[in-house]
Steps between C-alpha positions, in 0.01 A plus 500: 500500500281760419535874371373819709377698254590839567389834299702721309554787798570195682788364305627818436538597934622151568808540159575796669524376858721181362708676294585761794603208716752420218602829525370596185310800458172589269238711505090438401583606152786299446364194671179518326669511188702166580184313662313597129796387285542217696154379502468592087786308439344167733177541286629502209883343472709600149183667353584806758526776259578908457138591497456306856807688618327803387161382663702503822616821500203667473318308730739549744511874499155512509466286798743697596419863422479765835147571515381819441308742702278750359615851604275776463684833449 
């Protein structure tokens, strides 16, 4: 059998979309945050560490971050 590969935004919309027919309810941030972890801890099994966690986090929010518009006063 083989694997669609999908990208990140990808997995993200369809966690989203399977976890809301559970019921279940997340939003980008939170579900981009689990697709990370998740894939982290896949990659690299028991050697998963704090600074990884930390990793996540900030690239999270910065995928993440509203964007900014320059406004001229």
């Amino acid at each position: 059998m083989s694997q669609i590969e999908l990208t990140h935004t990808q997995k993200v919309q369809y966690l989203i979309m399977a976890l809301a027919l559970q019921q279940v309810q997340v939003n980008e941030v939170v579900a981009d945050a689990i697709v990370t972890t998740y894939e982290g801890i896949l990659e690299k099994g028991g050697e998963y560490s704090l600074k990884d966690i930390a990793k996540v986090f900030v690239d999270v929010s910065e995928r993440n971050k509203p964007e900014q518009t320059d406004k001229q006063s």
